[in-house]
C-alpha positions as CSV (number, residue, x, y, z in Angstrom):
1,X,-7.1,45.3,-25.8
2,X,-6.1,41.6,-25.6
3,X,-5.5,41.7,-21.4
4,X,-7.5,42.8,-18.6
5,X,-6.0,44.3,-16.1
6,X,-6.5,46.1,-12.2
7,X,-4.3,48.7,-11.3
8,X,-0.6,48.0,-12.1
9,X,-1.6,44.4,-11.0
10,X,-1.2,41.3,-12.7
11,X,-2.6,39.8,-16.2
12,X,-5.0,37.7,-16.2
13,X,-2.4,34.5,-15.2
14,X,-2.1,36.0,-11.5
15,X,1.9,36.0,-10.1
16,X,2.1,34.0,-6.9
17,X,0.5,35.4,-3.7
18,X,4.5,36.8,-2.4
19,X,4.4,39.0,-5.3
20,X,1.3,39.9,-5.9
21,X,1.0,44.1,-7.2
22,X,-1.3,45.7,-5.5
23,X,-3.5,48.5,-6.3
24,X,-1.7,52.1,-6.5
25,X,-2.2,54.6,-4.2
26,X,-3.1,57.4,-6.6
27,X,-6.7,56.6,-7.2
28,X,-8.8,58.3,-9.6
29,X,-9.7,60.8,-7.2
30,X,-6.1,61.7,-6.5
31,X,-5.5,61.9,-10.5
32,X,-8.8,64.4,-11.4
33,X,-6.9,66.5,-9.2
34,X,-3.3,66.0,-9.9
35,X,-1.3,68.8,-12.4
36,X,-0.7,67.2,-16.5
37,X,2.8,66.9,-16.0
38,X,2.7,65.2,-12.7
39,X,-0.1,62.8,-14.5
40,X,2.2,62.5,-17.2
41,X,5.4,61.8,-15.4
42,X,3.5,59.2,-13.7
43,X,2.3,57.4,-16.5
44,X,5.6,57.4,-18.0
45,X,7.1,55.9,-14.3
46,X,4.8,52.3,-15.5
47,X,6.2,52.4,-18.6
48,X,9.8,52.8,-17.9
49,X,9.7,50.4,-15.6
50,X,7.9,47.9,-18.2
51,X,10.6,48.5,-20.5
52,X,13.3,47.7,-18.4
53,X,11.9,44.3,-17.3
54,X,10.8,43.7,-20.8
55,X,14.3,44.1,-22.1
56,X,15.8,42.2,-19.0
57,X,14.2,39.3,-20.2
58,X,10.9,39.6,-17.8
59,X,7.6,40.0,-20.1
60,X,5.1,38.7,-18.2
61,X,6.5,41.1,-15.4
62,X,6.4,43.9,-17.7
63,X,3.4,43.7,-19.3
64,X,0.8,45.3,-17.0
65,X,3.4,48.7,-16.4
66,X,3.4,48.6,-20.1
67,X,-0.2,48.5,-20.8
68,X,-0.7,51.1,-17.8
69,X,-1.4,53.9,-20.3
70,X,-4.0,52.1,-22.5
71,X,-5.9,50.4,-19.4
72,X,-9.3,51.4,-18.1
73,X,-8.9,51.1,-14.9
74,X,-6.5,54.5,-15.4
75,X,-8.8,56.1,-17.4
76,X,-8.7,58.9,-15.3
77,X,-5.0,59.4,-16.2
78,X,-5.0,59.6,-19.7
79,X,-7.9,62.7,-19.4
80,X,-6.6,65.9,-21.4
81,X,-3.8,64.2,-22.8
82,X,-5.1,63.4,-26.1
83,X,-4.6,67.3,-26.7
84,X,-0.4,66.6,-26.2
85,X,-0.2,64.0,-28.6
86,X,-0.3,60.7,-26.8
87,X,-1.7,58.0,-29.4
88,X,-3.1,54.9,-27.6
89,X,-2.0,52.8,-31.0
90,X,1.1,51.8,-30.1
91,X,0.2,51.0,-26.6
92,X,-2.2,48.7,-28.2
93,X,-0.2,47.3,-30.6
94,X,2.4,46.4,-27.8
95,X,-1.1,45.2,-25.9
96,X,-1.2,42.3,-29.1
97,X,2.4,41.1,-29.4
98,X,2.8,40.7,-25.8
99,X,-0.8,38.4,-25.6
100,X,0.3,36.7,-28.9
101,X,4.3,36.1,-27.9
102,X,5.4,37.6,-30.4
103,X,9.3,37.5,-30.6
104,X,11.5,39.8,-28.9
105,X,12.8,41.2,-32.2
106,X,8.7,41.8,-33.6
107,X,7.8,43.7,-30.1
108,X,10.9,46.0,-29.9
109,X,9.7,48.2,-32.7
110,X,6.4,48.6,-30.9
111,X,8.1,49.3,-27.7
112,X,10.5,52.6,-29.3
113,X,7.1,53.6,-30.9
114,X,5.6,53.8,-27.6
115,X,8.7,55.3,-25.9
116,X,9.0,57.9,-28.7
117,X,5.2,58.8,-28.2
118,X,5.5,59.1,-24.3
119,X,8.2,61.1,-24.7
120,X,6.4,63.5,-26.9
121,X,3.8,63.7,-24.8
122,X,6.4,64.5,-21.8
123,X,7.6,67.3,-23.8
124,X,4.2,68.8,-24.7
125,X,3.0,68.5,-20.8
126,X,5.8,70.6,-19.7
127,X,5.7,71.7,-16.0
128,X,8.7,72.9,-13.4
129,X,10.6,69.9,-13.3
130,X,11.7,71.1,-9.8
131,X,8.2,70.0,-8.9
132,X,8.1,67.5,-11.1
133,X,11.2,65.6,-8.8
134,X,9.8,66.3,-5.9
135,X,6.3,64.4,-7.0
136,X,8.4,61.7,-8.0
137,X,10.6,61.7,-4.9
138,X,7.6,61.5,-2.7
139,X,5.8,58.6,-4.9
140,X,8.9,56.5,-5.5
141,X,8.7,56.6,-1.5
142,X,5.3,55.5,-1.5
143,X,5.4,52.7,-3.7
144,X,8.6,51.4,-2.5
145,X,7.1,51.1,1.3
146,X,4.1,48.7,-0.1
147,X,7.1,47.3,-2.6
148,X,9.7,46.4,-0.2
149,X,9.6,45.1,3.6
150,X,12.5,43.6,5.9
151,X,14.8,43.4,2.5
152,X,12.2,41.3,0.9
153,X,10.0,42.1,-2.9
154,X,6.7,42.2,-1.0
155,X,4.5,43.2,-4.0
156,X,6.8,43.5,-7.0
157,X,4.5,45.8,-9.1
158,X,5.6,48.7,-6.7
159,X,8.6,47.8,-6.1
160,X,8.8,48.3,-10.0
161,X,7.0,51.0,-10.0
162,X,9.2,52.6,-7.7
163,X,12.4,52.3,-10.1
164,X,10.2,53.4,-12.9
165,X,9.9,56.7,-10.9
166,X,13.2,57.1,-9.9
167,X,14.6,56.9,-13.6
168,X,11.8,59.4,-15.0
169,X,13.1,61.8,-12.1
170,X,16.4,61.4,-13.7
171,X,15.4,62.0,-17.1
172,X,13.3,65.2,-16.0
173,X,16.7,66.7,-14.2
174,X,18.0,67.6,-17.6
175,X,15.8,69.8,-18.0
176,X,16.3,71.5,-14.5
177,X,18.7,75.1,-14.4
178,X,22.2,74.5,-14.9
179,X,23.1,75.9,-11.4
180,X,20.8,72.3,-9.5
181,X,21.2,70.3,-12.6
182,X,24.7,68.7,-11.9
183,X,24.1,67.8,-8.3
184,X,20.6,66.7,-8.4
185,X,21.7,64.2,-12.0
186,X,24.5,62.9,-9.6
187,X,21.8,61.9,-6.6
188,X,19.3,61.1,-9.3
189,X,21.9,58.7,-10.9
190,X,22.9,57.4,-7.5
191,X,19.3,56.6,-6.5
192,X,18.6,54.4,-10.1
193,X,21.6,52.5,-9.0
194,X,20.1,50.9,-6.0
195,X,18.4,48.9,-7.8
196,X,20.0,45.7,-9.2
197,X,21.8,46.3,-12.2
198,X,19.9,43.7,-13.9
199,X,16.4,45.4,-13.9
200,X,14.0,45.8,-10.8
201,X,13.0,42.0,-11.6
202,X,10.3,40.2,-8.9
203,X,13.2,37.8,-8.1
204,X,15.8,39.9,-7.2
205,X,17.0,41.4,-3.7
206,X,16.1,44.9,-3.4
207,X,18.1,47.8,-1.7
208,X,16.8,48.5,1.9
209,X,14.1,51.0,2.8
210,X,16.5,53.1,4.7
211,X,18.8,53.5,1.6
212,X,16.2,54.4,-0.6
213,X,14.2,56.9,1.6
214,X,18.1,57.9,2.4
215,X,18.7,58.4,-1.1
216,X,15.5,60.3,-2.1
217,X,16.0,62.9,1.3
218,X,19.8,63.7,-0.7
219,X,18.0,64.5,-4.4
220,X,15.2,66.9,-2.5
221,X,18.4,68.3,-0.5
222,X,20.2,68.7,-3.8
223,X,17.1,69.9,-5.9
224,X,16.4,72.9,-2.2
225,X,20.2,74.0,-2.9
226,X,18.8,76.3,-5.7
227,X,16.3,78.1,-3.7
């Protein structure tokens, strides 16, 4: 791979010290013990949020979330899910273009490449997506704290992170019964749109804490109404 990387930090041309990412709080430790599809869904978390700030225009931004699943310092993520079908190619090929500068219209192929093999993957990992949520809830907490303080980007890695969550959450509430799906979409939905329309960029003003852990507290309330 063309760029070295520590945690879902910065390339190797460091982002100013106000937006510097820091590492995540899953370790290694945390992941050798953490369930596939949780693993999985978190991978897939960095990469959402990648693409999003790729297509908004932000590449340097994106380009650690989006090399998350081929980097050696989350090793420990990727272990067992060769056996689902994850393919580190396109990871790697996306890796190249984004160190060479490829043009927008070059990378994109590479980026639905990578999306479509995530997704597989995401598929093949299964899980209660009940749980799944909940995991995601409780991370996209996490990571916004260290992301976000006094309505200010703090470290803009989590704070990316954090949407990245929020919108595989969303994703994984189709698969959810019909009788939580509905409700839980809607505060799923609700929570993605916090975020500035344009993309979770480094630059732009956030939604407060207290909204987000708000929001998050509704889509465990709404996901609870099944049991």
């Amino acid at each position: 791979m063309g760029l070295t990387l520590s945690a879902c930090g910065s390339a190797t041309n460091p982002e100013p010290d106000d937006n510097q990412m820091t590492a995540e709080p899953a370790g290694d430790d945390t992941m050798a013990t953490l369930p596939v599809p949780h693993r999985v869904a978190f991978m897939a978390g960095h990469v959402t949020a990648g693409l999003a700030l790729y297509r908004a225009g932000a590449a340097s931004e994106a380009s650690p979330h989006l090399l998350h699943p081929v980097s050696e310092t989350h090793a420990a993520e990727r272990v067992g899910i060769d056996a689902l079908g994850f393919d580190a190619a396109p990871f790697e090929a996306v890796s190249a273009a984004l160190e060479e500068n490829r043009p927008a219209a070059e990378v994109e192929p590479m980026l639905q490449a990578a999306e479509a093999n995530l997704t597989l993957v995401r598929r093949n990992a299964g899980g209660d997506p009940k749980n799944i949520i909940d995991y995601l809830m409780d991370t996209t907490d996490e990571e916004y704290a260290i992301g976000v303080r006094d309505g200010v980007v703090t470290d803009a890695g989590e704070y990316q992170d954090a949407y990245g969550f929020a919108v595989v959450a969303l994703e994984t509430a189709q698969s959810l019964p019909d009788a939580t799906r509905s409700g839980t979409e809607g505060e799923l939905r609700a929570l993605v749109d916090l975020w500035p329309a344009g993309g979770p960029l480094a630059a732009s003003k956030p939604p407060s804490n207290s909204a987000v852990t708000a929001q998050t507290a509704r889509v465990r309330a709404a996901l609870a109404e099944s049991n």
